[in-house]
BAZA-969707 format. One record per residue (C-alpha): z, x, y; residue number from 1. Coordinates in pm, 1 decimal. Example, Ala and Ser with C-alpha at 12.3 -4.5 7.8 and 13.67 -1.06 7.14 Angstrom:
BEGIN
<node><up>780.0</up><east>1230.0</east><north>-450.0</north><num>1</num></node>
<node><up>714.0</up><east>1367.0</east><north>-106.0</north><num>2</num></node>
# end
This chain:
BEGIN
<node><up>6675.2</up><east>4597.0</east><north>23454.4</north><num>1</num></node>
<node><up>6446.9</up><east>4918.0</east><north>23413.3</north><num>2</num></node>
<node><up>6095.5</up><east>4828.2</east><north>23408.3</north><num>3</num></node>
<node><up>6080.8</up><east>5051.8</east><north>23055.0</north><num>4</num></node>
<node><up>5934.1</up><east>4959.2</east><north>22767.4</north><num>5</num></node>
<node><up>5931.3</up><east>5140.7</east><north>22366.0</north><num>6</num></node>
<node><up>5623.5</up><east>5046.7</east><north>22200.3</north><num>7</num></node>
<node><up>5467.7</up><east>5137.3</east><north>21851.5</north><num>8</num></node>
<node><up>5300.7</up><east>5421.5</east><north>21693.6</north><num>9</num></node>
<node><up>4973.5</up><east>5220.3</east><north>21672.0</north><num>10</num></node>
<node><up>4962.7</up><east>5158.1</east><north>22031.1</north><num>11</num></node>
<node><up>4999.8</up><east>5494.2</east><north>22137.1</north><num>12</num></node>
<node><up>4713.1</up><east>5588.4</east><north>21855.7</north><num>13</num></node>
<node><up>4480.5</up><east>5344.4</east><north>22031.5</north><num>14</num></node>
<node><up>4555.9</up><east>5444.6</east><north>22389.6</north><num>15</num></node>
<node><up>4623.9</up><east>5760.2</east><north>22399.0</north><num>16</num></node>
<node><up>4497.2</up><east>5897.6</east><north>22066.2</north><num>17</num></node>
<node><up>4589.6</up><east>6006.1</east><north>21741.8</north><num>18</num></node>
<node><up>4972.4</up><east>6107.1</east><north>21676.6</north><num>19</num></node>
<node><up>5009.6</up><east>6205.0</east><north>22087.3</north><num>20</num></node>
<node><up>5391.7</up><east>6020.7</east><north>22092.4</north><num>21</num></node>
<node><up>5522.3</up><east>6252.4</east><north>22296.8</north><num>22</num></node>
<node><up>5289.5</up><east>6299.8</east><north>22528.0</north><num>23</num></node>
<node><up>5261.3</up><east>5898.7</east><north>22551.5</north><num>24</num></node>
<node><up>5687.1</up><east>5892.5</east><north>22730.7</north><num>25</num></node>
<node><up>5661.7</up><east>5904.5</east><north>23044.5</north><num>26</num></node>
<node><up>5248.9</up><east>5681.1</east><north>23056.8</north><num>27</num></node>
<node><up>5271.0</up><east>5349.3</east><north>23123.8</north><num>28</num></node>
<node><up>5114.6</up><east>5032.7</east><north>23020.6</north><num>29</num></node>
<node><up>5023.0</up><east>4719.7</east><north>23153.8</north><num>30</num></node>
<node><up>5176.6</up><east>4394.2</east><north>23031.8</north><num>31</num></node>
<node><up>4839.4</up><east>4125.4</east><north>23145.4</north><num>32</num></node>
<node><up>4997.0</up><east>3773.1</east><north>23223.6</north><num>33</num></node>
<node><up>4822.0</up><east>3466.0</east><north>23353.6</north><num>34</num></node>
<node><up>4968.3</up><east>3516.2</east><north>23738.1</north><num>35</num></node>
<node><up>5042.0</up><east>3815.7</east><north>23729.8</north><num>36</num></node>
<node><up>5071.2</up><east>4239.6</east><north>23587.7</north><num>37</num></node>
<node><up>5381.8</up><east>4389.8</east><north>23494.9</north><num>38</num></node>
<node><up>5415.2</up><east>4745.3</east><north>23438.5</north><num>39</num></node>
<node><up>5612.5</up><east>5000.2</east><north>23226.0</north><num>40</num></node>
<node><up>5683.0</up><east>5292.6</east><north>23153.3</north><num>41</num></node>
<node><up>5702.0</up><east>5416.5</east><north>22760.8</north><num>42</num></node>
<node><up>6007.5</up><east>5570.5</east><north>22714.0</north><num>43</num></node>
<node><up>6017.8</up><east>5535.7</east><north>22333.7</north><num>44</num></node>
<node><up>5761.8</up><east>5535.4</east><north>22024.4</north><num>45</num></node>
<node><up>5869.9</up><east>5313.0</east><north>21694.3</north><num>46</num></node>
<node><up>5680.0</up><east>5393.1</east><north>21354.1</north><num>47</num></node>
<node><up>5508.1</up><east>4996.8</east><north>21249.0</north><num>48</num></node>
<node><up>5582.6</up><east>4909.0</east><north>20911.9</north><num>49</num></node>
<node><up>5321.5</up><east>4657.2</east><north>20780.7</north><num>50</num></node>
<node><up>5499.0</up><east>4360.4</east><north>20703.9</north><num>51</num></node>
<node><up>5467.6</up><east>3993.1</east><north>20550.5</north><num>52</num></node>
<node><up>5250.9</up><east>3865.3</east><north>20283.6</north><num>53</num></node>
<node><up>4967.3</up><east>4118.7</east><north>20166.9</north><num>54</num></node>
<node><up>5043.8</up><east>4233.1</east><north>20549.9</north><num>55</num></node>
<node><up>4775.2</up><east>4188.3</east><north>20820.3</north><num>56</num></node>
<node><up>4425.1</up><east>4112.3</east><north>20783.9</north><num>57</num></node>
<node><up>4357.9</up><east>4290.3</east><north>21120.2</north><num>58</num></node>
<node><up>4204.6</up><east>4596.7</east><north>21198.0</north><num>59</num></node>
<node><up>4364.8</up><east>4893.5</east><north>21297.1</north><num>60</num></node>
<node><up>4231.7</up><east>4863.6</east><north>21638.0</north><num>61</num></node>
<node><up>4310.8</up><east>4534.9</east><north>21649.7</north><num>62</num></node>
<node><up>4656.8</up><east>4489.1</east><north>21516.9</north><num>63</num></node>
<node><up>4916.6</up><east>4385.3</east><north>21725.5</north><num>64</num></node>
<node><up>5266.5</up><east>4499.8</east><north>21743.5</north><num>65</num></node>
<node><up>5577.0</up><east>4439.0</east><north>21925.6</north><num>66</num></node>
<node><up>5694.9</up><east>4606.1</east><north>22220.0</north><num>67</num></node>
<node><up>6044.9</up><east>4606.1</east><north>22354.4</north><num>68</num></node>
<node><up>6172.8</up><east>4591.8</east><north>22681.2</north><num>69</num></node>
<node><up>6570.4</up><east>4546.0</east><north>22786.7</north><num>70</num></node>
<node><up>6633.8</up><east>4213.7</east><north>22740.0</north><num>71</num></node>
<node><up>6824.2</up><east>4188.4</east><north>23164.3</north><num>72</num></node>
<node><up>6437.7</up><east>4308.9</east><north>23279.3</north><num>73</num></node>
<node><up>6300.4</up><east>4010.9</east><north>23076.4</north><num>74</num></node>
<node><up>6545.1</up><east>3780.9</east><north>23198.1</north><num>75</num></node>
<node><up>6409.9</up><east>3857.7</east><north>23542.6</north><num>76</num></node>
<node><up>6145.5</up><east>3564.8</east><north>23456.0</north><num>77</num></node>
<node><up>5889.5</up><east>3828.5</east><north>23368.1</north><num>78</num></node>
<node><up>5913.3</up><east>3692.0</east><north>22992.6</north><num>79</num></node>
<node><up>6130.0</up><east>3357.1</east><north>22944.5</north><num>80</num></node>
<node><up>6482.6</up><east>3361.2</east><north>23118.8</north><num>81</num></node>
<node><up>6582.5</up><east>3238.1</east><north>22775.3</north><num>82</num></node>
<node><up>6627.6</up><east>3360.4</east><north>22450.7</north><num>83</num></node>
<node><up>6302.9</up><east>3202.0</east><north>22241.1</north><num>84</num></node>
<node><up>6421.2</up><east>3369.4</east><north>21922.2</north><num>85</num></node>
<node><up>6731.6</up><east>3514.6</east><north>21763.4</north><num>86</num></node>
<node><up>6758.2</up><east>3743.3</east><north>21437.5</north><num>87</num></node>
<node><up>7134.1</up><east>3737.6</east><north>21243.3</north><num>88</num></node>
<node><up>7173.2</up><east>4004.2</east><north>20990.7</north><num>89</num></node>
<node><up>7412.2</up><east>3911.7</east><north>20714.9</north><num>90</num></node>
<node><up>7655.2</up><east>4118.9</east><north>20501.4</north><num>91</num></node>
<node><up>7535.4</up><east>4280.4</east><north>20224.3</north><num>92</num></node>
<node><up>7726.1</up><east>4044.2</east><north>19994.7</north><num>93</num></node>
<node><up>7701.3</up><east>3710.7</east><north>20209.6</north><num>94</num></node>
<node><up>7589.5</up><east>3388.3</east><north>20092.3</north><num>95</num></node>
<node><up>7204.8</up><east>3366.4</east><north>20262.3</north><num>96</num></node>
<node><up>7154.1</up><east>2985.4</east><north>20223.6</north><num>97</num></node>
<node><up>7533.5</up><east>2937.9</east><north>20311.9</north><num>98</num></node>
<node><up>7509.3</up><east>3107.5</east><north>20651.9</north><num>99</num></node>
<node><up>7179.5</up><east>2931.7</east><north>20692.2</north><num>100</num></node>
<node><up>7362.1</up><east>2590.6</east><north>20668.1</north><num>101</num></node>
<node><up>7686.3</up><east>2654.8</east><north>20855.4</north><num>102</num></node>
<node><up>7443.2</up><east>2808.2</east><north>21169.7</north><num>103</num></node>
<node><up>7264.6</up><east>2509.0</east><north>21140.6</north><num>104</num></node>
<node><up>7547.3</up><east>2240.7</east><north>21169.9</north><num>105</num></node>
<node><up>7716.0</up><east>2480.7</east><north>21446.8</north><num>106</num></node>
<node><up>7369.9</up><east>2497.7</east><north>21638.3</north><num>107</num></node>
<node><up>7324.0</up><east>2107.5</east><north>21602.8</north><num>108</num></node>
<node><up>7698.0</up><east>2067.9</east><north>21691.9</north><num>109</num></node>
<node><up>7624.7</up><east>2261.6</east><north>22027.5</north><num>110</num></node>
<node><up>7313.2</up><east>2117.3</east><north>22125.7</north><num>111</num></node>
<node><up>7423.1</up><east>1737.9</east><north>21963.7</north><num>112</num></node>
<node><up>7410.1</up><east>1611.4</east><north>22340.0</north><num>113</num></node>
<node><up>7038.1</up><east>1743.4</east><north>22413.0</north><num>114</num></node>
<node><up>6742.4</up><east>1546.9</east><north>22294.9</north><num>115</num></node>
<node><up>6486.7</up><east>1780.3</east><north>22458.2</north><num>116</num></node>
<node><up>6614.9</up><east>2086.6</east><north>22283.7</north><num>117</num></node>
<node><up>6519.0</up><east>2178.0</east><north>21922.3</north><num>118</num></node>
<node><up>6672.9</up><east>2444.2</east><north>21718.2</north><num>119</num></node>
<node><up>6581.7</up><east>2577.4</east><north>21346.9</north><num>120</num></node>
<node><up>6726.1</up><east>2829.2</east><north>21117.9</north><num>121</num></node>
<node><up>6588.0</up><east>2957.2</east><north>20866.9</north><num>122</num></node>
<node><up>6610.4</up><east>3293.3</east><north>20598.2</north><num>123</num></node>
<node><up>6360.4</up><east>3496.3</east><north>20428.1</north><num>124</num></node>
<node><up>6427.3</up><east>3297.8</east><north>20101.5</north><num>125</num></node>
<node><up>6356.0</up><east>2960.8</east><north>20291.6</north><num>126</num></node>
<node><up>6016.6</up><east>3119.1</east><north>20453.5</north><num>127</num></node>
<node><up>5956.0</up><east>3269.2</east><north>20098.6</north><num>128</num></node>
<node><up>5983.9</up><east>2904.8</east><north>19902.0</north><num>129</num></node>
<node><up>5770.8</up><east>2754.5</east><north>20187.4</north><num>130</num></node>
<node><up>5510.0</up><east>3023.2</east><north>20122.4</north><num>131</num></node>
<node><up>5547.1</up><east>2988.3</east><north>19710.6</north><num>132</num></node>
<node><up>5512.5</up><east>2617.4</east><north>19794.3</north><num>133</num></node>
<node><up>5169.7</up><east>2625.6</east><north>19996.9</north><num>134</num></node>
<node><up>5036.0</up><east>2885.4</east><north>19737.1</north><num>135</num></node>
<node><up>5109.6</up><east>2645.2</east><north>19464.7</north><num>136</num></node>
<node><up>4901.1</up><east>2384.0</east><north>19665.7</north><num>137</num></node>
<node><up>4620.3</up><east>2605.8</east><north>19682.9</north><num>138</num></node>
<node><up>4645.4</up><east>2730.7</east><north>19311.8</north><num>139</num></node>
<node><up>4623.3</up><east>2339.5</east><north>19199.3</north><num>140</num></node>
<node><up>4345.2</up><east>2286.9</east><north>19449.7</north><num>141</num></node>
<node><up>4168.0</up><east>2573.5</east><north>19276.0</north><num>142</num></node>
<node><up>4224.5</up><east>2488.6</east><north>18921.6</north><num>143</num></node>
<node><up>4065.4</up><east>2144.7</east><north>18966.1</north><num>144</num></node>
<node><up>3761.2</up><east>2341.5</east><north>19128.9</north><num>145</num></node>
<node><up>3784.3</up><east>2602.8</east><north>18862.5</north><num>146</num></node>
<node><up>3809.9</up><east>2290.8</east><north>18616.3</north><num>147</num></node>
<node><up>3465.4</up><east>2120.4</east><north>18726.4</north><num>148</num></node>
<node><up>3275.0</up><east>2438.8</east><north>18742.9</north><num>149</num></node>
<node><up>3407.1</up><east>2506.4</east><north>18345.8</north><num>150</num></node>
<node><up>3300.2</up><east>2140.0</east><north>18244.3</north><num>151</num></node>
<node><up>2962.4</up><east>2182.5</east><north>18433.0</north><num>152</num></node>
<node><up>2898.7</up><east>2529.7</east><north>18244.0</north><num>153</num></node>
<node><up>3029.9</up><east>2401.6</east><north>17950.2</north><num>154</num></node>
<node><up>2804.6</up><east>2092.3</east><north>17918.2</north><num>155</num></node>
<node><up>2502.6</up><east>2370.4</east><north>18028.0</north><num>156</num></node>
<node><up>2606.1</up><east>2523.3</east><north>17707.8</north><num>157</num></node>
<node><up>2665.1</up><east>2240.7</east><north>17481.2</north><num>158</num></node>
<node><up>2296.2</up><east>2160.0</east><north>17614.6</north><num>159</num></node>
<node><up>2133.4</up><east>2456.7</east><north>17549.2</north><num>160</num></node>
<node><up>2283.9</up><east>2494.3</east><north>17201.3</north><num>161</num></node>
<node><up>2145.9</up><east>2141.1</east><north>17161.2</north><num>162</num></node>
<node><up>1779.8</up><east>2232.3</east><north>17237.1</north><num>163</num></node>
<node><up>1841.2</up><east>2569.6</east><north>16972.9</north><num>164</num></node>
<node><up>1966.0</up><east>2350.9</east><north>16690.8</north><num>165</num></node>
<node><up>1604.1</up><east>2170.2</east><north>16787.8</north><num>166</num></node>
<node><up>1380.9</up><east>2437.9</east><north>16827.1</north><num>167</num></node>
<node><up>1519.9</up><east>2604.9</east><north>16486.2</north><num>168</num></node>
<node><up>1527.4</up><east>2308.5</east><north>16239.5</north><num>169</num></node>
<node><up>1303.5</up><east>2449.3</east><north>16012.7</north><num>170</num></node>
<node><up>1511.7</up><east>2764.8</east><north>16045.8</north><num>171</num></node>
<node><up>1800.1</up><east>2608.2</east><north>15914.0</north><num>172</num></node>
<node><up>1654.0</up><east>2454.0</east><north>15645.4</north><num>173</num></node>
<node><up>1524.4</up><east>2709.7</east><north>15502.1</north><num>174</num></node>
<node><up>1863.6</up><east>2892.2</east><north>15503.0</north><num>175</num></node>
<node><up>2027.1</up><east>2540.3</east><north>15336.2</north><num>176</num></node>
<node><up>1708.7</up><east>2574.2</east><north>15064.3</north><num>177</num></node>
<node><up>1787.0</up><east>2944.0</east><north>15030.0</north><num>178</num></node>
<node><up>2155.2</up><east>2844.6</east><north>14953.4</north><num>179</num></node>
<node><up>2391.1</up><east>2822.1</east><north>15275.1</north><num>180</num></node>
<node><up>2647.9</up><east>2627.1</east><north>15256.5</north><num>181</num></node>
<node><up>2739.4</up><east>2345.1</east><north>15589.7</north><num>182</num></node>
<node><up>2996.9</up><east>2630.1</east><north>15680.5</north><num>183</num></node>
<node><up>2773.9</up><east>2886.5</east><north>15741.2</north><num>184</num></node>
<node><up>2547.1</up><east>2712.7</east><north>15905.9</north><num>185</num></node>
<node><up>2846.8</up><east>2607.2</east><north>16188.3</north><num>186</num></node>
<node><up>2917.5</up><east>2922.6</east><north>16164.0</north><num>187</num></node>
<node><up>2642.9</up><east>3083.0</east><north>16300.8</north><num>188</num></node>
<node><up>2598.1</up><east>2863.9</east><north>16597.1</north><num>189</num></node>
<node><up>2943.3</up><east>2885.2</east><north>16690.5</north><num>190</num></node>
<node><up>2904.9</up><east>3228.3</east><north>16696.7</north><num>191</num></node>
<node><up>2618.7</up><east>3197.4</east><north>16929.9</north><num>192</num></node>
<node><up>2771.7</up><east>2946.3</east><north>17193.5</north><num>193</num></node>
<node><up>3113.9</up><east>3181.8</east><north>17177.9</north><num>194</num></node>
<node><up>2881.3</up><east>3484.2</east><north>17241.2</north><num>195</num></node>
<node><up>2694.6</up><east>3285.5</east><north>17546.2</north><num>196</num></node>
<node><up>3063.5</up><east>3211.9</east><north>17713.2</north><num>197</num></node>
<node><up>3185.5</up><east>3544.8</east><north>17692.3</north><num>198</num></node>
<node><up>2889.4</up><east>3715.7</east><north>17845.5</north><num>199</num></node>
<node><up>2903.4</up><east>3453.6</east><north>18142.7</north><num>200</num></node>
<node><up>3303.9</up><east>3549.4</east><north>18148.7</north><num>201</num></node>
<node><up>3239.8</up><east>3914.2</east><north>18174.5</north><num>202</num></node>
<node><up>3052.7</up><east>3875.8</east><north>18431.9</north><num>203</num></node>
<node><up>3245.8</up><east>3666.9</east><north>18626.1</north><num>204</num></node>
<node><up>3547.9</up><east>3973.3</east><north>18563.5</north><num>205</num></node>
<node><up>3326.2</up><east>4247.4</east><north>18713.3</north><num>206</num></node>
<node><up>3196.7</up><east>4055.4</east><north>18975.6</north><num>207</num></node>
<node><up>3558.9</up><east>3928.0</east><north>19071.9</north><num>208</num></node>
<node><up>3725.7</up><east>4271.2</east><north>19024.9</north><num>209</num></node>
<node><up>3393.3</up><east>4441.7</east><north>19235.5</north><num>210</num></node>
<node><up>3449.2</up><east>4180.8</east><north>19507.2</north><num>211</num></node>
<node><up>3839.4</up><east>4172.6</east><north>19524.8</north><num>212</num></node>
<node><up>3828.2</up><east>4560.5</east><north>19555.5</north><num>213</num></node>
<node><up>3546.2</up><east>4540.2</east><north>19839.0</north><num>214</num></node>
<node><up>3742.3</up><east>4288.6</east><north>20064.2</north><num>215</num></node>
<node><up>4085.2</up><east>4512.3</east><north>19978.1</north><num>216</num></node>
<node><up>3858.6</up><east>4769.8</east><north>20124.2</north><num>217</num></node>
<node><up>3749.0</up><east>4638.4</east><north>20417.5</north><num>218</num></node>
<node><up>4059.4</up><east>4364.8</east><north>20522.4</north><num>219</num></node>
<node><up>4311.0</up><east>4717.6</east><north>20450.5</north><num>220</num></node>
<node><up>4528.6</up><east>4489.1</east><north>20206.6</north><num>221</num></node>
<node><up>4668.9</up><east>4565.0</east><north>19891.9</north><num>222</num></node>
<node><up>4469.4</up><east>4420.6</east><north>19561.5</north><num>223</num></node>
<node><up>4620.4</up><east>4408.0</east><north>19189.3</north><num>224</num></node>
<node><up>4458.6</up><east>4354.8</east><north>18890.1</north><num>225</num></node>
<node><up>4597.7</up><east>4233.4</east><north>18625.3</north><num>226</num></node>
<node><up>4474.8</up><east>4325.7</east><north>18257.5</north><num>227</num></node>
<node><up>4664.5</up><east>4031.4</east><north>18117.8</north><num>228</num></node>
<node><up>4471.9</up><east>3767.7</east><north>18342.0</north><num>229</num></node>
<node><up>4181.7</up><east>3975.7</east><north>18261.0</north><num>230</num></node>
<node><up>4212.9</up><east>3924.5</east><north>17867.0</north><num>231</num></node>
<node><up>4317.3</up><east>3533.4</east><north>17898.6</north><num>232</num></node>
<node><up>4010.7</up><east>3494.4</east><north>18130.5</north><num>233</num></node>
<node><up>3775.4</up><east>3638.5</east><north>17860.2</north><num>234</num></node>
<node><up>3965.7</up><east>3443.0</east><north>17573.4</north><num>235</num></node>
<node><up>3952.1</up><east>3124.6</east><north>17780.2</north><num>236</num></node>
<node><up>3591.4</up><east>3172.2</east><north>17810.5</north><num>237</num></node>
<node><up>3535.4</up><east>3174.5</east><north>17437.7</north><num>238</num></node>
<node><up>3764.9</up><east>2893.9</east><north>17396.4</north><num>239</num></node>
<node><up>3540.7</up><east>2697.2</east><north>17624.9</north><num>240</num></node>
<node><up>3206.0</up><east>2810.9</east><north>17381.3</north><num>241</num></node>
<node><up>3400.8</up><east>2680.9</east><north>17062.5</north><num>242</num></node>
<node><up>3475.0</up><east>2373.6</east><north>17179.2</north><num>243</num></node>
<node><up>3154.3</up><east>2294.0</east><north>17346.5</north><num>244</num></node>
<node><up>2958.2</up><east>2472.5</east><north>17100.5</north><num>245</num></node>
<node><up>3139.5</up><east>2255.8</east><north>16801.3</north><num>246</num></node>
<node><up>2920.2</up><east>1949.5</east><north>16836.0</north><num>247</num></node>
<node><up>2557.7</up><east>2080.6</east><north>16831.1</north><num>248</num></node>
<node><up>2717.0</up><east>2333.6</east><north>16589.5</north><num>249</num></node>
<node><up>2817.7</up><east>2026.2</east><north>16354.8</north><num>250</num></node>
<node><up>2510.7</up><east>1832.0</east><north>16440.4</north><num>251</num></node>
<node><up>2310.1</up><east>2194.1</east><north>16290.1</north><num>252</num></node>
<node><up>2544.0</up><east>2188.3</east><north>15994.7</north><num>253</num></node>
<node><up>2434.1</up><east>1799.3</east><north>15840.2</north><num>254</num></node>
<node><up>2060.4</up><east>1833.7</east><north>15862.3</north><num>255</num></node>
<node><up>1919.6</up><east>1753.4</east><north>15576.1</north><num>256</num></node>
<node><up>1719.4</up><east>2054.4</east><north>15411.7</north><num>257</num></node>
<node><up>1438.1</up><east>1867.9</east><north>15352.5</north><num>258</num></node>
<node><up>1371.0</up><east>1681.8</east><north>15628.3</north><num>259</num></node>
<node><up>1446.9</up><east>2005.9</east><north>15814.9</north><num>260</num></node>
<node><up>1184.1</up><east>2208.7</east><north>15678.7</north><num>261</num></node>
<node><up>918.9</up><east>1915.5</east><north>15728.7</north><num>262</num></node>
<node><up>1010.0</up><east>1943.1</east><north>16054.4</north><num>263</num></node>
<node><up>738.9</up><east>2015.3</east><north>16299.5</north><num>264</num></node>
# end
């Protein structure tokens, strides 16, 4: 029932200054509630593991952490008289999803007669599909984005090879006069509209790579890049300039030499 508290290395870095834990036993620190302050005294000093997904967007000034106090002073109503939360830690070679299920049923057993009382268990694997689950959402959401913005560029290109295969008639007719075959001709402007797709994809690499690392930088979470998502991102981008480029590439390819080079 000590009013005593052990609180993290960050706290003590931010209050009292950098790596000072000892000196911090004995301070105290001031627990703010909406009635009322409690006090306590640090008797203790915990190193804070980041935890969680990518871990905390927070600064380090900002982050909080846990502090622990003996659970008979909290039950003195300075916290909740009751227990909000409570962490099992299995064997080694339990079953997780088993224990998860027979905690359950013996929870709802207990409580079976109390409609105002809710209870939930749940495991790291549980929280883990729930996150998978919410990521898959938002990788689905952003393939159909990603999916527009690829049709949209892609019809950009398809037009602009459209307004070449125009503005060079008389170019390709003299190359059909000179001998080129229908093939060549294809060729050459699928060459060009693969060309234009994998410039726009390698910038869109450097500029994603230069922005991931900037907000890795300045959020303090961990970024990965990945050279295989790097190389199917370029080769998508080509794919996207062949098969956008193969129409005004075809249209190029049947013009008729001689009404090409009487083109004006």
């Amino acid at each position: 029932m000590s009013r005593v508290a052990v609180v993290s290395d960050r706290l003590v870095n931010n209050m009292f200054g950098q790596g000072r834990n000892e000196e911090a036993l004995g301070r105290q620190v001031r627990l703010y509630r909406s009635d009322n302050i409690e006090i306590f005294t640090i008797i203790g000093v915990y190193r804070h593991e980041q935890t969680g997904f990518g871990g905390s967007f927070a600064s380090e000034r900002d982050m909080s952490t846990n502090i622990f106090i003996p659970i008979t002073t909290a039950r003195q109503d300075i916290l909740e008289k009751n227990h909000s939360s409570i962490t099992v830690v299995a064997a080694r070679d339990a079953d997780i999803r088993a224990l998860t299920d027979e905690l359950q049923e013996y929870f709802d057993h207990v409580y079976r007669n109390n409609t105002d009382f809710n209870l939930t268990i749940a495991n790291m694997g549980s929280m883990l599909d729930s996150m998978l689950d919410m990521l898959g959402t938002i990788t689905i959401a952003i393939a159909f984005i990603a999916a527009i913005s690829l049709l949209v560029g892609g019809i950009g290109v398809m037009n602009i090879m459209l307004v070449s295969v125009t503005e060079r008639t008389r170019e390709i007719g003299t190359r059909k006069a000179l001998g080129a075959r229908n093939f060549h001709i294809r060729f050459q402007f699928l060459t060009e509209a693969v060309i234009i797709t994998a410039v726009g994809g390698l910038i869109g690499i450097v500029l994603g790579t230069v922005i991931g690392i900037s907000l890795s930088l300045n959020f303090n979470a961990p970024v990965t890049i990945s050279i295989p998502v790097i190389l199917g991102s370029a080769a998508f981008s080509m794919i996207i300039g062949i098969f956008f480029g193969l129409y005004p590439a075809n249209s190029a390819a049947k013009l008729d030499p001689i009404d090409a080079l009487r083109y004006e």
